[in-house]
Structures are given as C-alpha cells and as structure tokens.
C-alpha positions as CSV (number, residue, x, y, z in Angstrom):
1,X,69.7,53.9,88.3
2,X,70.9,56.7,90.4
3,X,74.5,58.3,89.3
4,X,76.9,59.8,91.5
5,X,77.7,63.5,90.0
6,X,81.1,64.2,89.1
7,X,83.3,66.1,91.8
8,X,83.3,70.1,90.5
9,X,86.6,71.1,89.9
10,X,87.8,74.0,91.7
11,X,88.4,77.0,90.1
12,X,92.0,78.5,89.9
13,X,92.3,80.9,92.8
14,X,92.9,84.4,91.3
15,X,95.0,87.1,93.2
16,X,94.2,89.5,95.8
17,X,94.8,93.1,94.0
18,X,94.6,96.4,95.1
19,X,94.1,98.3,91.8
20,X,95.9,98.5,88.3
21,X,99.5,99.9,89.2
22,X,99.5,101.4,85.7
23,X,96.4,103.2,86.8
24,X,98.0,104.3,90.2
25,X,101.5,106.0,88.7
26,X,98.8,107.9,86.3
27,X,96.8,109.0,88.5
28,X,99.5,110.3,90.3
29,X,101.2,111.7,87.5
30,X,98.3,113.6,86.6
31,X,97.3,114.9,90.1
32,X,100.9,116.2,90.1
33,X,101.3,117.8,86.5
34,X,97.6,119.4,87.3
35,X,99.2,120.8,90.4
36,X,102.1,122.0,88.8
37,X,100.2,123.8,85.7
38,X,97.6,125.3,88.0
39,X,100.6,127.0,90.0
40,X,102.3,127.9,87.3
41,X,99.2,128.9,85.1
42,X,98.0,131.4,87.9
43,X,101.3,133.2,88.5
44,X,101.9,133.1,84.9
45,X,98.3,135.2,84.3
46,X,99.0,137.4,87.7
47,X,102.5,138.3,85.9
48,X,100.7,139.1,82.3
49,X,97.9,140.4,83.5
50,X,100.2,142.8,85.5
51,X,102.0,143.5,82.4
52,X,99.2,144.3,80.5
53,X,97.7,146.7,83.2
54,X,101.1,148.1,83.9
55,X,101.2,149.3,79.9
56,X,97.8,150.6,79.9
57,X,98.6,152.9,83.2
58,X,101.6,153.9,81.4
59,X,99.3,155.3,78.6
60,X,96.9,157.0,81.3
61,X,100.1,158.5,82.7
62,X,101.1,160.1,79.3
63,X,98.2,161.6,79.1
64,X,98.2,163.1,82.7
65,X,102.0,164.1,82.8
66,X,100.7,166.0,79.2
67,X,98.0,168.2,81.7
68,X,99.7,168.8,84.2
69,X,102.7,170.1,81.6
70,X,99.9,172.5,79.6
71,X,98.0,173.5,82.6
72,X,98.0,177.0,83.8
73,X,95.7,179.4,85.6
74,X,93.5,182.0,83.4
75,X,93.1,185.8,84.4
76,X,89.9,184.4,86.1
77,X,91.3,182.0,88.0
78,X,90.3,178.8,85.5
79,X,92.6,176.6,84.2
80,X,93.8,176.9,80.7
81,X,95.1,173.9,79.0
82,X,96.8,174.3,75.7
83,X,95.5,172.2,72.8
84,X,98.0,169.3,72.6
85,X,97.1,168.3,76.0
86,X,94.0,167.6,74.8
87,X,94.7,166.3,70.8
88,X,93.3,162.7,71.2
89,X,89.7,163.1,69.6
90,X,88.1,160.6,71.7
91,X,88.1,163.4,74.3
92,X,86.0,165.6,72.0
93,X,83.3,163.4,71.4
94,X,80.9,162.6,74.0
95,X,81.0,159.2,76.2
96,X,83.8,158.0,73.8
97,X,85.6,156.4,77.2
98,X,88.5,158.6,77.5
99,X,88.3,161.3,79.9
100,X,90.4,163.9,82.0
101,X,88.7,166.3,84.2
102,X,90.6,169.1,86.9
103,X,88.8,169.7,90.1
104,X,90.2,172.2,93.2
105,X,88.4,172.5,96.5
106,X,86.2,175.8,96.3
107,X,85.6,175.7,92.2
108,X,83.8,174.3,89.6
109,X,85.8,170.9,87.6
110,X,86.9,171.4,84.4
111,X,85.9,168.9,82.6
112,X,87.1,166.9,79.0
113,X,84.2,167.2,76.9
114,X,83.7,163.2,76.5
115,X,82.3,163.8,79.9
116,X,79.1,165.7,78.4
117,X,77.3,165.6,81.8
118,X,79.2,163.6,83.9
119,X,81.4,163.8,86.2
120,X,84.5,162.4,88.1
121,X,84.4,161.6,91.4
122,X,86.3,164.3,93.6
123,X,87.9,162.4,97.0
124,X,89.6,164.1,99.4
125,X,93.2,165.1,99.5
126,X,95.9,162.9,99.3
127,X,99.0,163.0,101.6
128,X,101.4,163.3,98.7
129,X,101.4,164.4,95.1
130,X,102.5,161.0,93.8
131,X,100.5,159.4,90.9
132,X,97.6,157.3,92.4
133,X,95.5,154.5,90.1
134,X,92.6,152.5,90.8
135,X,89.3,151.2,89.4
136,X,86.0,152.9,89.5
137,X,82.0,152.1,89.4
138,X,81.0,155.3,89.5
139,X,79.4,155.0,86.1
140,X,76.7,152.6,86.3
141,X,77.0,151.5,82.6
142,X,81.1,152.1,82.5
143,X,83.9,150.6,84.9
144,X,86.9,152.9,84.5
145,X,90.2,152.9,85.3
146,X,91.2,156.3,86.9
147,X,95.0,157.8,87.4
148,X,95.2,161.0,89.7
149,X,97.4,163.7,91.1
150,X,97.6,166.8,92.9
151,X,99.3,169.5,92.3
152,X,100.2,173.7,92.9
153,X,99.6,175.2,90.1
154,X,101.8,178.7,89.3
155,X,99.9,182.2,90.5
156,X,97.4,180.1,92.4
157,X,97.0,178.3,96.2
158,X,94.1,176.1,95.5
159,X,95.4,172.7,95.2
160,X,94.2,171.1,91.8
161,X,93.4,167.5,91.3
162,X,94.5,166.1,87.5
163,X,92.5,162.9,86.6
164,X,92.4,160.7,83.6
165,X,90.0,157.6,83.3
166,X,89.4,155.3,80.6
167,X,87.3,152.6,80.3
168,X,88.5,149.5,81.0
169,X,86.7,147.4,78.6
170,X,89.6,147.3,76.2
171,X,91.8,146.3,79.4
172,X,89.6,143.6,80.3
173,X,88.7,142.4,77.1
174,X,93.0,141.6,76.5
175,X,93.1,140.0,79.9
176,X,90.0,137.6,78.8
177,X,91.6,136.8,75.3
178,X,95.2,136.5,77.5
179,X,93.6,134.0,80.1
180,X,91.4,132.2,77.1
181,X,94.7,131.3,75.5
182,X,96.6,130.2,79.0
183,X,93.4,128.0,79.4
184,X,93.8,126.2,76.5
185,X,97.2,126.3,76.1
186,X,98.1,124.7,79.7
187,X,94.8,122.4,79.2
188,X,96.8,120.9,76.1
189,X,100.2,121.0,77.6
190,X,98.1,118.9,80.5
191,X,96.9,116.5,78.1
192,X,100.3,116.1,76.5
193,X,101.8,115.0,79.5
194,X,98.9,112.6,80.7
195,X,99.2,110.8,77.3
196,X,103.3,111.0,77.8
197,X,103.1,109.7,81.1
198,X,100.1,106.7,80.0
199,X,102.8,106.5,77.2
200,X,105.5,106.1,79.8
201,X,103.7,104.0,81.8
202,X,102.7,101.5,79.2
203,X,106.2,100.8,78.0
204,X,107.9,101.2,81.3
205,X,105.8,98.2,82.6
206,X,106.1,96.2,79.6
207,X,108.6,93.7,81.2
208,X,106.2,93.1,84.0
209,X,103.7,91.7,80.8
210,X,106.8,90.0,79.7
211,X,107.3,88.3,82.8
212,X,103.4,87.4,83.1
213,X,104.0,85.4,79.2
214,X,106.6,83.5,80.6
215,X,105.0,82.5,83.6
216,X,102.7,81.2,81.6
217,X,104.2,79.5,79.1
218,X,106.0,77.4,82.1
219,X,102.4,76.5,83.6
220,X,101.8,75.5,79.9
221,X,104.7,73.4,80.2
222,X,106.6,75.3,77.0
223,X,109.3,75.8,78.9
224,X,110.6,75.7,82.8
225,X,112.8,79.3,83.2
226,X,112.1,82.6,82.4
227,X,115.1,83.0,79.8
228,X,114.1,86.3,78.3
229,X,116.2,89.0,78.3
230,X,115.1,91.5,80.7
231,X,115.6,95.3,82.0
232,X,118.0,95.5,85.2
233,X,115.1,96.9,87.5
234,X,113.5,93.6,86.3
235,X,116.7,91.5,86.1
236,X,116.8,90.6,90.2
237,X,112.8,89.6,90.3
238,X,113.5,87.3,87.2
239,X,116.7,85.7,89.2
240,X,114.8,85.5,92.2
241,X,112.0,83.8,90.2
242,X,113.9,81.3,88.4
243,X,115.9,80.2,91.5
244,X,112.4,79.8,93.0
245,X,111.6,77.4,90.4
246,X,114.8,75.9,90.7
247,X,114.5,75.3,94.8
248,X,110.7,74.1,94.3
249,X,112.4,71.2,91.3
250,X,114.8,70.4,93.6
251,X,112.4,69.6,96.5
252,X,110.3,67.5,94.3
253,X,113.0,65.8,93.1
254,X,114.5,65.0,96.0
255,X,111.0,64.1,97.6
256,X,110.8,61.9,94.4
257,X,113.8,60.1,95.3
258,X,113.4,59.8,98.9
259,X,109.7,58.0,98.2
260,X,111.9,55.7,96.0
261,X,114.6,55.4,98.5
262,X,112.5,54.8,101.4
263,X,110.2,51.9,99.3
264,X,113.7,50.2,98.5
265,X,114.9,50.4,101.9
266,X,111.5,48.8,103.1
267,X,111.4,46.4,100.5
268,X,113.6,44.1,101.9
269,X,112.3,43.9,105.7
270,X,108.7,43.3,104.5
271,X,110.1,40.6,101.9
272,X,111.9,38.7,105.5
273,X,109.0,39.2,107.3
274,X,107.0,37.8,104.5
275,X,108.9,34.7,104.1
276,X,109.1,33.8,107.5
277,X,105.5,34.1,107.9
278,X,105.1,32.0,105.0
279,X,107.3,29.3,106.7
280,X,105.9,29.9,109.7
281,X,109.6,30.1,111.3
282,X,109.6,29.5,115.0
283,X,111.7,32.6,115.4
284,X,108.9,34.8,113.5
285,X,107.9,37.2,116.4
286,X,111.8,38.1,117.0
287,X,111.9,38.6,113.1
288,X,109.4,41.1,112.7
289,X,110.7,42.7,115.7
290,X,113.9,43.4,114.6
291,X,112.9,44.2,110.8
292,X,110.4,46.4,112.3
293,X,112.8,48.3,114.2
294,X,114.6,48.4,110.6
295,X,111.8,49.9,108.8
296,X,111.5,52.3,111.8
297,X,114.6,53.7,111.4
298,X,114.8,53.7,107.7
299,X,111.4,56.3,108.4
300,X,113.3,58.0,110.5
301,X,115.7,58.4,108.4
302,X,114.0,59.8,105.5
303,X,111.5,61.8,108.1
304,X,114.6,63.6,109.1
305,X,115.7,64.5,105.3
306,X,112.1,65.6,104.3
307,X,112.1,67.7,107.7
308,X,115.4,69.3,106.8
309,X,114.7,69.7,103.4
310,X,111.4,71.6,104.1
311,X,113.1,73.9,106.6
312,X,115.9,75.0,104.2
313,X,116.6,78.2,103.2
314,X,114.4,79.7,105.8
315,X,115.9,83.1,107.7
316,X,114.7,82.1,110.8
317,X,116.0,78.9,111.2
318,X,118.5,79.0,114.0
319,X,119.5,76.9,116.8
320,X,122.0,77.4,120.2
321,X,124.7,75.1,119.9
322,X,125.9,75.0,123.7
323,X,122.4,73.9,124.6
324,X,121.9,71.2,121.9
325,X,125.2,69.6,122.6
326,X,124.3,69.6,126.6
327,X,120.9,68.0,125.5
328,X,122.3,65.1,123.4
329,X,125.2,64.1,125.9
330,X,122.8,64.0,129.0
331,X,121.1,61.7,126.8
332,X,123.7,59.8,125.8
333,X,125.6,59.8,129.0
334,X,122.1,57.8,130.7
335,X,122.5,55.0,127.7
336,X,126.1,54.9,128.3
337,X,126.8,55.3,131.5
338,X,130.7,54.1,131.5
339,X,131.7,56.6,129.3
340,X,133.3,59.8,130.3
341,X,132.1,63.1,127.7
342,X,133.7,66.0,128.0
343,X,132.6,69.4,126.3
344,X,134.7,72.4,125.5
345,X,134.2,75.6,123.2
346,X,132.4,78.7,123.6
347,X,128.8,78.9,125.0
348,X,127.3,81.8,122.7
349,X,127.3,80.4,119.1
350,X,124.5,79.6,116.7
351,X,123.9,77.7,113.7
352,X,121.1,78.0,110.5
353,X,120.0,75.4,111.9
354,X,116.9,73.9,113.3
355,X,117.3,72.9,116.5
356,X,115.6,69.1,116.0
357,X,118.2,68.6,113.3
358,X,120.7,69.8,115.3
359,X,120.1,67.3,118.1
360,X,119.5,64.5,115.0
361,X,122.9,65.4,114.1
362,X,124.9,65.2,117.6
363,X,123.0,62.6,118.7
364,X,124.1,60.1,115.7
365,X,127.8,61.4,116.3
366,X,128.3,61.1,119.7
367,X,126.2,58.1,120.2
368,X,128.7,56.6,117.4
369,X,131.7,57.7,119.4
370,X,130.2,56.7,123.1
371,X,129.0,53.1,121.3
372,X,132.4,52.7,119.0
373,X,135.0,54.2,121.5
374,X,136.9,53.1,124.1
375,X,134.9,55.2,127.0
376,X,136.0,58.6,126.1
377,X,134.5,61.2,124.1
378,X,135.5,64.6,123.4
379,X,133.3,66.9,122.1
380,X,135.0,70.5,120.5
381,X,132.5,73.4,119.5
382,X,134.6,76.4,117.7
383,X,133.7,79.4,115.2
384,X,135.8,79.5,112.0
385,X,135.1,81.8,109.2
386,X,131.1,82.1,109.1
387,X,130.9,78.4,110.5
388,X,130.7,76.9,113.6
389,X,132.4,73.5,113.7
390,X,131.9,70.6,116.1
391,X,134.4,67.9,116.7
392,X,133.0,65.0,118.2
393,X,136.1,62.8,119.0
394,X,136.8,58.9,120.7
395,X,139.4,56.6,121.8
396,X,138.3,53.4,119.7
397,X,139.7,52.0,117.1
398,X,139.0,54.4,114.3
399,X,137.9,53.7,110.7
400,X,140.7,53.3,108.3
401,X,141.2,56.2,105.5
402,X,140.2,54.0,102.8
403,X,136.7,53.6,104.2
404,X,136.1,57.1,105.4
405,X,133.9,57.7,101.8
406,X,131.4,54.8,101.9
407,X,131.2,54.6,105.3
408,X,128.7,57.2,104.7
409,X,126.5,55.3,102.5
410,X,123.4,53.9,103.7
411,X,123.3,50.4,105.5
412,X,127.1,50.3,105.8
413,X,128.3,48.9,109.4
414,X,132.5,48.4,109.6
415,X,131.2,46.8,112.9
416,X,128.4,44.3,113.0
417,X,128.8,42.6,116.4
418,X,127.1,46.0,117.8
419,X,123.4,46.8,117.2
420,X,122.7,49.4,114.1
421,X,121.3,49.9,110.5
422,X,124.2,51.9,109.2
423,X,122.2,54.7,108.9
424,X,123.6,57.2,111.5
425,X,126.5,59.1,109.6
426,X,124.2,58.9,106.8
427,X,121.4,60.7,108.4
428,X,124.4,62.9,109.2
429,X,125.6,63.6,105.9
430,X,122.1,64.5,104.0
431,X,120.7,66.6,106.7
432,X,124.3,68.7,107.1
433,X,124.6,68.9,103.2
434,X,120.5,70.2,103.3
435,X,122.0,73.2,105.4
436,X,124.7,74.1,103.2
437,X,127.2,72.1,105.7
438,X,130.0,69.4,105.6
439,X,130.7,66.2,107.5
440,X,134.0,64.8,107.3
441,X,135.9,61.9,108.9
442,X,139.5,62.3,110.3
443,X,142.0,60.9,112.9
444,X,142.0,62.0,116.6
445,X,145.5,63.4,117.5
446,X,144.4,63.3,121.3
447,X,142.8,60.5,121.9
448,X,144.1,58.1,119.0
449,X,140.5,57.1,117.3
450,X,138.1,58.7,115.0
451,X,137.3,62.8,114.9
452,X,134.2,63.7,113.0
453,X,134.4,67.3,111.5
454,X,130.8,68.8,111.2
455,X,130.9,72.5,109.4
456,X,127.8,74.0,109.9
457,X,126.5,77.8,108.5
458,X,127.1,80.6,111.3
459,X,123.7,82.4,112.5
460,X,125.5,85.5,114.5
C-alpha cells in the first residue's frame, strides 16, 4: 500500500549577518593600537637612538677639543702633541678602533699609532672651522664614526685638519640591544591591550547575550517580557522590545476577539435564515436578503477594525482631511439629496490617519446626521492642541444624555423605523480609539440636535 510521506518541516530561518561585532570593534581596536605603537615606537627609537649617538659624539669631541688644546708646531714644522692628548691606550695599540690622525695640505698626516698603516681619509676644506661628524666605510672591515675640524695652528699658515674616529660597533651594537627591547616591549604592551580590549569587548557586550537568553526563554514560553535588569545603552532596545511584544499580544488578542465577535454577530442571521428555510416561509428570499445584508455589514464592520488595527502605529499613515470630508459629502449629498451640508474649517490639516478609515469614519457620521436630521448638516474641521477635531452637526431630534454611552454599542438603533444595523457609531468608536482618538456625543447649540465630537492625532 503506497504511503503518503509526511510534509518536511521547515527549518527555522536564521539571520542575515555581516560578521561577529565582537570581532569588528577588535579588529579595529587592534588596527588602531598597532598604529598608535608603531608611531610612537619609531619616534621613540629616532629620539634614543639620537641620544645615544649624541653621547658618543660627545666623547669623540673630548678627545678632539683635547688635540687641538696640546697641539703645536715643532722646530721642523711637525706637530707636537703633548702626552695627555693622547693617554687613552687604545690609541697605542694597533687597530684597537680608536683613532686621531692631523693632516695639512702640502705634508705628511700624523697619525695615532692604532692606525699602524692606515689612514684617514683627507677631504677638502671646509667653509668653517665648526666641528663636523659623519660615518665612514673607508675601512673595508671597520665602519667608523669620524668628528673633524680645521684649525690655524700658532707659528704656522698651513691649515691643519684634527680627526678622531672610532668604531662604531659599540654604537651600533647599544642601538640593536635599545631597539631589541622597544620591540619587545611595545609587542607586549600590543598584546596587553588586544587582550584588554577582547576583555572589554566581551563584558561590554554581555547584555546583548543577556538579551539573546531572554528572547529565548519567551519562544520557550518561560516567560513573556524581558524583565532583567539591564545597562542604560541597553535599557531603550529592551523597552522598545517589550512594547513590541506587547503591540504584537494586543493584535492577537484583539484579532482573537473580533473572530469571536464576528461568529456571534453572524450567528444569529444564519440561525433566521436557517429556520425559515426549514419552514420554507413564503417570505424566504426577502429573509435572506435582508440577513445577508446584515452579515455584510457585520464583515464590514470587523474588516474595518482589522484594517485599522493593522495600520496602527505606522509613521506614515496620514490622510488630508479637507479632501476626505469633500469625498464623503458628495457621496452622501447623491443618497440624500434634500439635505443641505455645509463645510467650514481650514483646508490644510492632516490626521495619522489612513485615509480609507478616514472616509469609514465621516461617512458613518454624516450619513447618521443627513439620515437622522432634519435636512441640515453642518460639518466643523478645527486644529486644537496636536488634534484635529471634526464636528459633524444636525437639526433632528438628538439622542438624549442618558443614551449617549450605549448608543455606541453594537446593534443598538434609538430609531428603528429607518433602515440600519446599529453598527455605524460603533465602527466609529473602535476605528478612532485604534488611532489613539476619541468619539463623543454632545448637543448642537446651532442647530438644536446632535454634534458628534471626533478627536483625531495631528500629522503636521
């Protein structure tokens, strides 16, 4: 026997994302703070590393000023230095990486004998006798770091160039050790403040796990608000939520009630219709045709509360008064042709409402007033503190003060020798109070019968 297969039940539909936002504000973070500690790494190491030359010229310096102090020309014409000039041994012992030599244009250098056989490079004259540095390859197994001056010495016109170099291997071997510990140290520092920041990140964004538990504990059904105490940057989403919740269990009660509602309303007219098929009643077509147009309006009546219901709250919702209320008495003037309806009030105002509602709502009032009057209607539109109010005024007789209240209630007719289902003020009533508007009945000063007061929200 061939089985049908069971339906495949959808899976839940998961989220669009666009990455983990914990993973975005550490990315950042990180991309920053390595910014930062690179800028501030480098000048830090241009500023030490200047230091740290700046002291070893200074030494280099000594010794020169210490030359040029002792130095003095010989009865040949050499130069004699005396021997503290000269008292550092490592410029007695051969390639020891200290050197001075004393060159002049036209003679021989006088070397330091930590030259052995080498010798200084001998430029050409400077401008000035200021103290010059700079770095040197002249020696292929050596990189030196060379200070130089010229200078006149006494009881002699050859101009004499002092140098001093020493290798810079001690220079650049504190440099290395200075930028080996920068490395590491700003590395660590970097990793500090990544973990401080993941840190951060993890208990800043805490709440938002919070919020995720609760959620799901309502889809559980173990509870139906998100009552846990949160942050304030948190506080407004969790309001917002909760009020969502609340909106979306108001709908579905009130859809709940109107299905009810509706089923009782057409539970009578079917029950008529029913029985006078059953006794097959010689009036039976004019029965169903007036319980049918009953039932209709009873589903128009609830049509218009679900419609209104749905539209609530939404920002865009809005609807010109002026041409609503020129719409319904156009209409309303064709069915009623004997009655005069005037319109005053200003032409520019709006309501947060939409506009079929609107029309629903005047066309129930001043039909009422064209069909209850006495053949004048008077319809008032005015703004008043964020509303816009419309009076819809008559002539007739009025309703008495004692029935204003249930007069709104559904199926209730002071009149019944005029065709209705009672349902018109009604309609009224739901659909205003949907908007976060008022109906109200009242007596007409002007023309002596009833004034309905409808309060709806201002959209301008």
């Amino acid at each position: 026997m061939a089985t049908t297969p069971l339906a495949e039940v959808p899976p839940r539909a998961r989220a669009r994302t666009t990455g983990s936002l914990s993973r975005r504000m550490i990315l950042i973070a990180a991309a920053w703070i390595g910014l930062l500690l690179f800028g501030g790494g480098f000048a830090l190491d241009r500023v030490l590393s200047a230091a740290v030359t700046r002291n070893f010229d200074d030494q280099l310096e000594y010794v020169l000023r210490s030359l040029l102090v002792s130095a003095e020309i010989g009865p040949d014409g050499e130069v004699i230095l005396s021997r503290d000039a000269t008292a550092d041994q490592r410029f007695l012992e051969p390639n020891s990486g200290l050197y001075w030599q004393i060159s002049g244009k036209g003679s021989e250098p006088f070397p330091s004998r930590s030259l052995w056989d080498r010798r200084l490079a001998f430029g050409g004259v400077h401008d000035d006798r200021s103290v010059h540095f700079y770095n040197s390859n002249q020696f292929v197994d050596e990189k030196l770091r060379i200070v130089e001056r010229d200078a006149m010495l006494p009881g002699s016109q050859v101009r004499w160039r002092f140098q001093v170099a020493q290798s810079r291997s001690g220079l650049d071997a504190q440099i290395t050790v200075l930028r080996r510990t920068l490395v590491r140290s700003f590395a660590l520092l970097g990793v500090g403040l990544v973990v401080l920041v993941w840190l951060q990140t993890f208990y800043g964004l805490w709440p938002l796990r919070r919020v995720r538990e609760e959620i799901a504990r309502m889809r559980a059904g173990q509870s139906n608000r998100v009552d846990t105490a949160m942050p304030i940057e948190v506080a407004p989403m969790v309001e917002e939520l909760n009020a969502l919740i609340e909106h979306n269990e108001r709908q579905a009660e009130e859809a709940r009630r109107h299905a009810g509602n509706l089923a009782h309303a057409l539970k009578t007219p079917l029950t008529v219709i029913m029985n006078a098929a059953t006794a097959q009643a010689d009036d039976l077509a004019e029965t169903v045709v007036r319980e049918a147009r009953t039932m209709r309006r009873q589903v128009d009546h609830h049509l218009a509360r679900a419609r209104a219901v749905g539209r609530r709250g939404s920002a865009h919702s809005r609807a010109d008064v002026w041409p609503s209320v020129e719409s319904v008495e156009r209409a309303v003037g064709r069915l009623y042709r004997h009655v005069r309806i005037d319109v005053a009030g200003p032409k520019d105002l709006q309501v947060h409402v939409e506009r079929q509602d609107l029309d629903e709502m005047l066309g129930n009032l001043i039909e009422n007033a064209a069909k209850y009057g006495g053949g004048s209607v008077f319809v008032t539109v005015a703004a008043q503190a964020g509303f816009v109010e419309l009076l819809v005024e008559d002539d007739g007789m009025g309703i008495p003060e004692e029935d204003r209240i249930r007069i709104f209630d559904r199926g209730v007719r002071l009149d019944t020798g005029k065709p209705g289902t009672g349902l018109g003020l009604a309609i009224v009533r739901d659909v205003a109070e949907i908007y976060g508007g008022t109906v109200s009945l009242e007596e007409s000063e002007d023309l002596g019968g009833l004034l309905v007061r409808l309060r709806l929200p201002a959209a301008n």
